[in-house]
N, C-alpha and C positions, 0 to 999 in steps of 0.2 A: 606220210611224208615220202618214204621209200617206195621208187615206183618203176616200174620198166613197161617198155613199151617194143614190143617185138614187131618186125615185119619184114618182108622179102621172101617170104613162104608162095607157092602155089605147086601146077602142074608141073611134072616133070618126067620126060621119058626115060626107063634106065640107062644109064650108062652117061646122063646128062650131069648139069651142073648147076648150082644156086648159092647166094649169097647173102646168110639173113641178118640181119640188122637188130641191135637193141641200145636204145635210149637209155640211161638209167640220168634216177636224177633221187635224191632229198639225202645222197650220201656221198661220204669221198672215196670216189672210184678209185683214185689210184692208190689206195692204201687195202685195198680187198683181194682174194683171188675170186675172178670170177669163174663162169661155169656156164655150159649150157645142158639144160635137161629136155629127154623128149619122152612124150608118151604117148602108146597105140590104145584104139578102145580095148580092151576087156586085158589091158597089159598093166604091168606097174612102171612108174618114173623112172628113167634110166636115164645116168649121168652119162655124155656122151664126150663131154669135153672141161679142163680146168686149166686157167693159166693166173699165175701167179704175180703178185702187182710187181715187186723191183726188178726180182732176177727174170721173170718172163719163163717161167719153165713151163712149159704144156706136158698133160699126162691123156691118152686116149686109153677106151676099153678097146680090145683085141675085133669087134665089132666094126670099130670104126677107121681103128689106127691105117695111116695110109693114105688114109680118103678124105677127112676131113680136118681145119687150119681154124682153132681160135686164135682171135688178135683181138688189139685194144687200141683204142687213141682216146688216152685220158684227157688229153684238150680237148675234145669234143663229146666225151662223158659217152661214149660211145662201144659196144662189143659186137665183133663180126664171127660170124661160121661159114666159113668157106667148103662147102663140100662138092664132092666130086663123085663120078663112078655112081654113081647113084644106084640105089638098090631096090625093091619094092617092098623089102622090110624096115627101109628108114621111113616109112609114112608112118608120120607121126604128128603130135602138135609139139613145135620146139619153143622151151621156152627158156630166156636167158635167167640168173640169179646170182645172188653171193654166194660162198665158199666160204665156213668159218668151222671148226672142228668138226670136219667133214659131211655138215649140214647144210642145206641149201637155209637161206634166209624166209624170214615167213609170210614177206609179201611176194605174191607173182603177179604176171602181168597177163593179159589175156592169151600170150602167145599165138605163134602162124602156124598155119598149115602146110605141113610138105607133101604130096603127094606125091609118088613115083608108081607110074602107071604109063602100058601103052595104050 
C-alpha cells in the first residue's frame, strides 16, 4: 500500500544543482517526518535529510548541511531535495522514506540516480 516514487535524479557537473522529487501515497503524509536516504555502491545507506510533519524542523548530517533543502507540500503528497554545490561524493541512488523511531519505514521505492561528474 505504502509506496514512493522518486525522480529528478541524473547528470550533474560539480558545483551544479538538482531537484528530486517523491510521490508518496497509501499513507498520511502529513502526520510523518519524512527523510531522504542515499547510497553509493559498495557504501551503506546514509540519512542525508529529515523534516518534521507540524513544526517543519529539518535536521542535515555535517555532509550535507549547507547544501541541500528538504520540503513538503502535503496537498500534493509530495517531498522535494533541493541540492546545491554538488559534490562527486553525493553520487548516489536517493531515495525518499518515513522517519519513525529513527527508522526509515520498510517499503522503498526504486529511487533516482544522482551523478555528479565532469
Amino acid at each position: 500500500q505504502v509506496q514512493f516514487v522518486e525522480s529528478g535524479g541524473g547528470l550533474v557537473r560539480p558545483g551544479g544543482s538538482l531537484r528530486l522529487s517523491c510521490a508518496a501515497s497509501g499513507f498520511p503524509l502529513n502526520t510523518y517526518t519524512m527523510a531522504w536516504y542515499r547510497q553509493a555502491p559498495g557504501k551503506e545507506r546514509e540519512l542525508v535529510a529529515t523534516l518534521t510533519a507540524f513544526s517543519r524542523i529539518t535536521e542535515y548530517p555535517a555532509s550535507v548541511k549547507g547544501r541541500f533543502t528538504i520540503s513538503r507540500d502535503n496537498d500534493k503528497n509530495m517531498v522535494y531535495l533541493q541540492m546545491s554545490s554538488l559534490k562527486p561524493e553525493d553520487t548516489a541512488v536517493y531515495y525518499c522514506n518515513t522517519f519513525r523511531g529513527g527508522r526509515p519505514g520498510d517499503t522503498w521505492g526504486q529511487g533516482t540516480l544522482v551523478t555528479v561528474s565532469s
